[in-house]
N, C-alpha and C positions, 0 to 999 in steps of 0.2 A: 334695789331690785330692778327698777327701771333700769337703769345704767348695763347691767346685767343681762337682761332681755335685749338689750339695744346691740350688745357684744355679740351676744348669741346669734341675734339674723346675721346679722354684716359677716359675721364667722361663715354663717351658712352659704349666704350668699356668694361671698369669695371661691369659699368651694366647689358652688355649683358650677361659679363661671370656671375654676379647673377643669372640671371635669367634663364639662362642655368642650371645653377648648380642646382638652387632651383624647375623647373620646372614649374615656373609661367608664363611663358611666353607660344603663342601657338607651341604647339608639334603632331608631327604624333601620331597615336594612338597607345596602346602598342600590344601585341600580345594578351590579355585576350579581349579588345574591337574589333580586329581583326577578333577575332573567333566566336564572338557574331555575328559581322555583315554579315560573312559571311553565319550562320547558318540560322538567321531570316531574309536575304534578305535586310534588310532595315539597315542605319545608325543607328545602338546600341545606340550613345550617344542623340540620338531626341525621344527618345522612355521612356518610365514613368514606375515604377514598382507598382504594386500591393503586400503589404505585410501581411502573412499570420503568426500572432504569437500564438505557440505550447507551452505544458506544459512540463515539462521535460521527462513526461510518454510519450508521443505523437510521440518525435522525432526518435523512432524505428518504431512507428508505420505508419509514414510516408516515411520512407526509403523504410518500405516493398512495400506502394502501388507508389511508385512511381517506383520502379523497375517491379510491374503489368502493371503499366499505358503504359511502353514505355522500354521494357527491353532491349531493343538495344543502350539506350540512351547512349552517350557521358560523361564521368564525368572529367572535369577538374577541375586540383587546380593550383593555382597563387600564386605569391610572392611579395617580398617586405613590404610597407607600408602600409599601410589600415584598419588598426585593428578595426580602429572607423567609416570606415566608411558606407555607407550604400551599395544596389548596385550603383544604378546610380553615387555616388561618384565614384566607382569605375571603374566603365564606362566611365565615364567621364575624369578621371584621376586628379582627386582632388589632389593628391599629387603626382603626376606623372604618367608615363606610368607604367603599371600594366601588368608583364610580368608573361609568364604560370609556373605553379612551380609544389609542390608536393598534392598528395590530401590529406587532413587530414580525419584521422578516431578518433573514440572513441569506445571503447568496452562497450555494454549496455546487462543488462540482460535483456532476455525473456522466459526466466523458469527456472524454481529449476537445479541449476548448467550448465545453458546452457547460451551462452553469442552469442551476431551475433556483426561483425565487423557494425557500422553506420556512412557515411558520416557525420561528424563533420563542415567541410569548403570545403566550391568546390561549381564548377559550372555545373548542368545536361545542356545538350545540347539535347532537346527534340522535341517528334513529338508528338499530340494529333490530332485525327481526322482526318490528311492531315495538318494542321497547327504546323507549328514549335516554339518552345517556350523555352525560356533561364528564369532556377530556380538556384539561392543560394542558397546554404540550409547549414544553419550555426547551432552549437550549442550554449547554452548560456554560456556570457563567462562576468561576473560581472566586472571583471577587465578593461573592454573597454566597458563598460554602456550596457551591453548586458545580462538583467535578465532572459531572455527564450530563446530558439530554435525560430529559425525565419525560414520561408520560404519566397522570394521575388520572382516572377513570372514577366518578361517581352516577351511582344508578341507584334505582329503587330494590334494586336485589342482586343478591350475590351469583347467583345463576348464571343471570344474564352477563353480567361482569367477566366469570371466569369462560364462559362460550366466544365473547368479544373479543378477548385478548387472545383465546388461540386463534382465531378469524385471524385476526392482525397480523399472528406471527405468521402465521403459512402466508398472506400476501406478502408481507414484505418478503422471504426467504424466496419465495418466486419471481417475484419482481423489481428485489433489489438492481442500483443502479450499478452495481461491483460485478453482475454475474456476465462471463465472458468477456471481462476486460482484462486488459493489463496494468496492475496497481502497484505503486510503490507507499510507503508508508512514513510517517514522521511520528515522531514520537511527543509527549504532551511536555509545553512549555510549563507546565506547574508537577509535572511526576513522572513517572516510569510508564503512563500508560498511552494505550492508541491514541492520537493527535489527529492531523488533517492524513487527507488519502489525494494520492496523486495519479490521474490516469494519463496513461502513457498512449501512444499510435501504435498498434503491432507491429514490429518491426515488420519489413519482407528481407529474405536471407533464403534464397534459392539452394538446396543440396550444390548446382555448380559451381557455387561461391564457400563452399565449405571445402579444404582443404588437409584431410588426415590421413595418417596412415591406412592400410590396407581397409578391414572391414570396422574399423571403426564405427563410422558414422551407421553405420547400417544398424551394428549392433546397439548403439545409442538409441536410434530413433526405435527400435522394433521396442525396446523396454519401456520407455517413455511415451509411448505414441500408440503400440500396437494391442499394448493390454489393456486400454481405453476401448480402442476398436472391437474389441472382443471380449468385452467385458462380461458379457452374457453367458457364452460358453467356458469363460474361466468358472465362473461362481457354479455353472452347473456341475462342474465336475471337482467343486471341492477347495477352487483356487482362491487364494488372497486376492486381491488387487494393489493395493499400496505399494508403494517402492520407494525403495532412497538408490539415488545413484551421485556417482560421486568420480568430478573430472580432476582429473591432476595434471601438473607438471608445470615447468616454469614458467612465468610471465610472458606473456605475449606472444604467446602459440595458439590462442583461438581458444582458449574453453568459452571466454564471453561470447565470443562469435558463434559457435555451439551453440548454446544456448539460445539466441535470438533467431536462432534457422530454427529449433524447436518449438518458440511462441511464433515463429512464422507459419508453421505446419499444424499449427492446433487453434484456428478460427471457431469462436466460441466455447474456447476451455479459459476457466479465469485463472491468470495468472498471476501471482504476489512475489513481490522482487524484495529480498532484503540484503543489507549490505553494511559496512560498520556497524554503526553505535542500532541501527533498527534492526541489528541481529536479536535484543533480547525481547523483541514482540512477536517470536517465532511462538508463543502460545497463543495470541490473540489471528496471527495469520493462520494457523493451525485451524481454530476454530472457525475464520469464515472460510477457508478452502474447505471443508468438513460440508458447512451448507451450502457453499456454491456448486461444489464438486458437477462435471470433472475437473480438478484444480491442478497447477503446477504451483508448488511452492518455493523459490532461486532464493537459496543460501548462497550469497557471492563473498571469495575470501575468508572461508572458515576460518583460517587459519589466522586471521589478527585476531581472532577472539584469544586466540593461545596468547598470543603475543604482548594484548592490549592488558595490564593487569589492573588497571583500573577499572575497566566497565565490570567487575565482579569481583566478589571476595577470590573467588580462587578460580583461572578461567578453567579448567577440567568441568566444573560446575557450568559453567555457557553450554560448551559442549553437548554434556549426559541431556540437558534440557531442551537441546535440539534433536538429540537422536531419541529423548524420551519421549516428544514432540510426535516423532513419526511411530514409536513405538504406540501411544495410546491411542492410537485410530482404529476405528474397528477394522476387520480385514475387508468388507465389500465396500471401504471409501478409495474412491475412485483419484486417488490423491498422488501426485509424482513430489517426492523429496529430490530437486535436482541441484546438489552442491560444487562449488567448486574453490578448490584449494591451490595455492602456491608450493606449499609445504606440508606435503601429507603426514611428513615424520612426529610434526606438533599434534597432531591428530589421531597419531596411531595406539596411542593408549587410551583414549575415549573411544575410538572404534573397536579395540582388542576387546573390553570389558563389556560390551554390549554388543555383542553378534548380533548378527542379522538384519539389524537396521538400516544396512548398507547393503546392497544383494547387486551391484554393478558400478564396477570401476575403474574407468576405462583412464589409460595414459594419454595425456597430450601433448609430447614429444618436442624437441624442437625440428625442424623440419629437413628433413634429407634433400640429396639433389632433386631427386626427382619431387618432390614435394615442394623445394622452395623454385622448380623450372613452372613450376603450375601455380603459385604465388605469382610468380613474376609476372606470369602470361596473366592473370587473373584482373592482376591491377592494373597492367598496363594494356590492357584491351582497347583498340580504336584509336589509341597515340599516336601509332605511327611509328613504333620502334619494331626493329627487326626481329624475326624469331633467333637470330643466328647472335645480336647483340644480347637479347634476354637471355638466352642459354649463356655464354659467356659471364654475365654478369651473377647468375643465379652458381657457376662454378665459382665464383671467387667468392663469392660471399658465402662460405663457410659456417656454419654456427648460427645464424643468425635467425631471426625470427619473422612471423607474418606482419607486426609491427614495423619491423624493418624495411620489408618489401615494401610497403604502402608508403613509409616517408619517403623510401629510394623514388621512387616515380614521382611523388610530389616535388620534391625537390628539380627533376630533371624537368617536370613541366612549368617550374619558377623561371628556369634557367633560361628557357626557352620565349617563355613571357617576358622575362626582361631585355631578351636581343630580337622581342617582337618578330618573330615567325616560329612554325611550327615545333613543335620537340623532335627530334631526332635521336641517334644511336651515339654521333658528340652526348649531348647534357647528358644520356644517360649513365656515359662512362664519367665524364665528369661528375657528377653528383654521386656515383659509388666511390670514385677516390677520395672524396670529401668526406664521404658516412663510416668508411673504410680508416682511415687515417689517424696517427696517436692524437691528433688534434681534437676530433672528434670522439674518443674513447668515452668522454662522460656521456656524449649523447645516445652515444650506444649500449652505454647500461643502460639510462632511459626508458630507451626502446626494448629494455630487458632480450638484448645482442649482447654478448660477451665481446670483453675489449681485442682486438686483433691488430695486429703492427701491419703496418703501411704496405701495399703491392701495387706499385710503379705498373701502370698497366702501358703500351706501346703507345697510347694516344696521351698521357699524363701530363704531357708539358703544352699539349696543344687547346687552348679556351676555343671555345666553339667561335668559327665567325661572325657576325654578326649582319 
C-alpha cells in the first residue's frame, strides 16, 4: 500500500509540474489582463469583445480617429504567445499569462512620400464619453489566419460599444488619409483582395497641352467636372449625378493624357486609378470612391479584360462587374466612371446588354494635320525649331500619333546633344527620316504610328554639321 501511496504523489506531482509548466492549470492573471481590469473597473476575462474588421487602406485611417477619439489614451503592447489568438484568448490567457512587452508599429503611406508610424499590435486603454474602453488594434498578418486589420472593442456595456464604433467610422470616413488624393491600388499577395495603396503627385496637364478634335475636350470636361460643380442644382431638379464616360480609339492618341489634364483640373476630388490585373478591385475602389466622393474612378485599358482570359472565368463577366460597379451607386454619389479603351469593339457587347452605364463617349482619333501642326508646336516649344520646319514635318508625318510627335523631338534634341550645340530644323528633319523609314517600322508600331515607307525628304542625305 505504501508503494502505492508513494506512486500516487510522485504521479501527482509530475503533473502538477505539467501543468505548471504548460499553463493549463488555473493561474493569477498576467499583467496585460491586470491592466484591462483595472482600467474598465470590472474583471477583463467575464467581459465579450466586439470585432471590428478593416481593409488594409483603413488601418491608418483608424489610428488617426482613434487618437481624435481619446488622445490621452494608453497604448500598450504584450508579449509572449498569442499570435493566433483573438482578444479574449488573450484575456483570458489561453496559453498563459500575457505579460506587458513592446508596442509594435508599421510604417504606412498617407501621401506622396509621406509615411506616419501606425499601431500594428497593442492595446488603447481608452475613455469615450465618461466610459472607459479596452481596443486591439492589430494589423493583418496571413501567417497567423489573420487576412485584415482587425479592431476588437471590449467595455462594460454594449451601448457604449455600438455609440464608439459609429464615433469611429464617421472620423475615419472624414479624415481618411485616401480623401482627395490620387491612389492607385495593388492587390493582396495571399488573395484577390485590396493589398497596399499607392499615392501618386496630381499630375499638372494644362487644357493647352491637351490636343483633340474639335469640341472634344470641352465636352469631356463639362461631364466629368461640371456635374460636380453643380451638384446641388442637379439633385434639386431631379438629376442623377453618377456617370460612366468612356475614351476610345487607338493607342497613343491621348486618352491617358485626357485623363491626367482631368485629375489635374479636380484638386481635392479623390481619384482611384485601375489598370491590368487591379481591374478586378473595381468593387472595393467603388466602395471607397462612394465614401470619399467627389471621387473619379480610371478604368485604364478595358479592353485587356476582354482579351486577358485568365484573370476570369469568362472576361464578359470583368466587364458586367465594372459597369454593375457604376450601376450600384446610388444616383446622388458624386462618383465619375472615366474608362478608357483601345478596342471598343471587345466591349461592345457588355456595354449593348447594360445601357446606360455609359452616358459619354467620346473618340480619340488619330490626329489630323492640323492637330498633329499643334503636337508639333506643343512639344517642340523653346527648341528653337522653326514654325515653317514643324509644319513641314507635321505634313509628312501622316497617320501618326501624339507619341510619335514627342519621340520625334526627343530624338532631334539627341541629335543635337551629341554634335554639342543647340537643336535646329537639320536634327529635326534628320530624326523624322529616321522615325519615318522601313528601318524604323517596328518602332512605330510601338509608338502605336502605323508603318509608312521611306520619303526622301531634300535635306535626307545631308547629317547635320557638327
Amino acid at each position: 500500500m505504501t508503494e502505492q501511496t508513494d506512486f500516487i504523489e510522485t504521479f501527482t506531482a509530475f503533473l502538477r509540474d505539467v501543468v505548471e509548466q504548460h499553463g493549463a492549470a488555473p493561474h493569477g492573471p498576467g499583467e496585460l489582463t491586470t491592466a484591462l481590469t483595472e482600467h474598465l473597473g470590472v474583471d477583463a476575462r467575464e467581459l465579450t469583445a466586439v470585432t471590428e474588421r478593416l481593409s488594409r487602406a483603413q488601418l491608418v485611417d483608424a489610428d488617426i480617429a482613434l487618437d481624435l477619439i481619446d488622445p490621452e489614451a494608453r497604448v500598450i503592447g504584450f508579449g509572449g504567445r498569442g499570435h493566433d489568438l483573438g482578444f479574449l484568448g488573450l484575456v483570458r490567457g489561453e496559453h498563459g499569462p500575457v505579460d506587458l512587452g513592446p508596442v509594435e508599429y508599421v510604417s504606412s503611406p498617407v501621401g506622396p512620400n509621406q509615411d506616419r508610424q501606425v499601431v500594428a499590435s497593442a492595446v488603447r486603454l481608452l475613455t469615450f464619453e465618461g466610459t472607459a474602453l479596452a481596443l486591439l488594434q492589430r494589423d493583418a498578418n496571413p501567417e497567423w489566419g489573420r487576412s485584415s486589420p482587425t479592431l476588437e472593442i471590449m467595455a462594460a456595456d454594449r451601448e457604449t460599444t455600438s455609440a464608439f464604433l459609429a464615433r469611429l467610422r464617421t472620423l475615419m470616413r472624414e479624415n481618411s488619409v485616401l480623401r482627395g488624393q490620387v491612389l492607385s491600388f495593388a492587390g493582396d499577395e495571399y488573395g484577390s483582395s485590396l493589398g497596399g495603396v499607392t499615392f501618386h503627385e496630381r499630375p499638372t496637364v494644362p487644357a493647352s497641352a491637351v490636343v483633340l478634335p474639335g469640341e472634344s475636350l470641352r465636352r469631356i470636361e463639362r461631364h466629368a467636372l461640371a456635374m460636380g460643380e453643380f451638384r446641388d442644382e442637379l439633385l434639386r431638379a431631379g438629376q442623377h449625378l453618377k456617370r460612366g464616360i468612356l475614351l476610345y480609339g487607338p493607342p497613343g492618341t491621348g486618352k491617358t493624357h485626357t485623363v491626367r489634364h482631368l485629375l489635374s483640373r479636380s484638386p481635392g476630388i479623390t481619384a482611384i486609378l485601375l489598370s491590368g490585373n487591379t481591374l478586378g478591385l473595381v468593387k472595393e475602389a467603388t466602395q471607397i470612391a462612394r465614401a470619399m466622393e467627389p471621387a473619379i474612378v480610371v478604368l485604364e485599358d478595358c479592353d485587356l479584360v476582354a482579351e486577358d482570359r485568365d484573370m476570369v472565368d469568362s472576361p464578359d463577366s470583368m466587364l458586367f462587374e465594372l459597369l454593375e460597379a457604376l450601376d450600384g451607386l446610388d444616383g446622388d454619389a458624386d462618383v465619375t466612371f472615366l474608362m478608357t479603351t483601345n478596342r471598343p469593339d471587345l466591349l461592345e457587347r457588355a456595354l449593348s446588354q447594360r445601357p446606360g452605364r455609359i452616358d459619354l463617349a467620346v473618340e480619340i482619333p488619330l490626329p489630323d494635320l492640323d492637330a498633329r501642326r499643334a503636337l508639333f508646336a506643343l512639344y517642340a516649344d523653346g527648341l528653337g525649331f522653326s514654325a515653317e520646319a514643324l509644319d513641314l514635318a507635321a505634313d509628312r508625318a501622316e497617320g501618326v500619333t501624339a507619341s510619335f510627335a514627342k519621340e520625334l523631338v526627343r530624338r532631334a534634341v539627341l541629335s543635337a546633344a551629341i554634335a554639342h550645340r543647340p537643336p535646329g530644323d537639320a536634327d529635326l528633319t534628320v530624326a523624322l527620316d529616321e522615325l519615318l523609314s522601313d528601318q524604323d517600322s517596328f518602332t512605330r508600331s510601338l509608338l502605336a504610328s502605323g508603318p509608312r515607307s521611306f520619303e526622301a525628304s531634300p535635306e535626307a542625305d545631308d547629317w547635320p554639321d557638327d
